[in-house]
C-alpha positions in Angstrom: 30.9 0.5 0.5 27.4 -0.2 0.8 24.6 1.1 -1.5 22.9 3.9 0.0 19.4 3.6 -1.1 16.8 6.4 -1.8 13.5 6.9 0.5 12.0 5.7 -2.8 13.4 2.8 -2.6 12.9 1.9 0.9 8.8 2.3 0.5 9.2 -0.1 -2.3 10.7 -2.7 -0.6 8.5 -2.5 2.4 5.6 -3.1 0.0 7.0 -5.7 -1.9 8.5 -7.2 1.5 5.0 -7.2 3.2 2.5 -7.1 0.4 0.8 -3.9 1.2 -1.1 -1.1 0.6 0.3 2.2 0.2 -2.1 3.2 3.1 -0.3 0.4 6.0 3.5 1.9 4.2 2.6 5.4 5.0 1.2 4.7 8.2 4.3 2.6 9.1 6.7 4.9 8.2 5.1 8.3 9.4 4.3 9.8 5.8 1.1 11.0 4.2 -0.1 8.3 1.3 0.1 11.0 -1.0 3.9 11.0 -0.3 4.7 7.2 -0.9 2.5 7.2 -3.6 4.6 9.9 -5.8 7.8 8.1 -4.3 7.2 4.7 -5.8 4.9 5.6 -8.9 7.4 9.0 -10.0 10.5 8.7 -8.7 11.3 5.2 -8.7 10.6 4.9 -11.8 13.0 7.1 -12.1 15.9 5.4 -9.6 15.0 1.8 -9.9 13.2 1.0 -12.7 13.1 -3.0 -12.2 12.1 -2.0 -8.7 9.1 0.3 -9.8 7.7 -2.6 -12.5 7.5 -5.0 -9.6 6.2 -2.3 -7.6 3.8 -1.3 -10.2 2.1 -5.1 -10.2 1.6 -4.9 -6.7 -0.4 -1.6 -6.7 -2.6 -2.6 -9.4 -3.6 -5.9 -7.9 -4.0 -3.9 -4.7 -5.9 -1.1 -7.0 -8.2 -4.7 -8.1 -9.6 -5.6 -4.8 -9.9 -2.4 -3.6 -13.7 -2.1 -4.0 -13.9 -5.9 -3.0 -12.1 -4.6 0.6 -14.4 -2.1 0.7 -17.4 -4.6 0.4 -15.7 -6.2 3.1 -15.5 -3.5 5.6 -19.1 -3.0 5.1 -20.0 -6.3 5.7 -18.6 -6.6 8.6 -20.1 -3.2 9.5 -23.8 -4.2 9.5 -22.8 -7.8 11.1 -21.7 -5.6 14.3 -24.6 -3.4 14.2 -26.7 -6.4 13.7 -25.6 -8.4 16.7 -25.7 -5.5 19.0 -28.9 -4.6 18.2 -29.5 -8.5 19.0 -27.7 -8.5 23.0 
């Protein structure tokens, strides 16, 4: 019989599966980012603990570059402004 596996569990694997934020999971499946964050930071840890370390690498390198993203966004930003303002 198969292993059923836990919502928890499914979130993680998506992440891991496709590198992600939290933000592109819950989008994807539907669910508010405070949801899949207390799935895989509580209760995996919980469930699947090998799962939630692996899990837990991938949200603080994601938790890293978050202001460098940010920067990014806002780069681009001004570039758009800046080449309207230019036609």
């Amino acid at each position: 019989m198969a292993k059923c596996l836990k919502r928890c569990e499914i979130l993680a694997n998506y992440l891991l599966e496709n590198n992600t934020t939290i933000r592109k999971c819950a989008s994807f499946f539907g669910y508010s980012k405070s949801l899949v964050h207390l799935e895989v930071s509580k209760k995996l840890k919980q469930v699947n603990h090998k799962l939630y370390l692996k899990v837990k690498i991938l949200l603080d390198k994601n938790f890293k570059e978050k202001n460098i993203r940010g920067g990014m966004a806002t780069k681009q930003k001004f570039l758009k402004l800046k080449n309207k303002k230019n036609d």
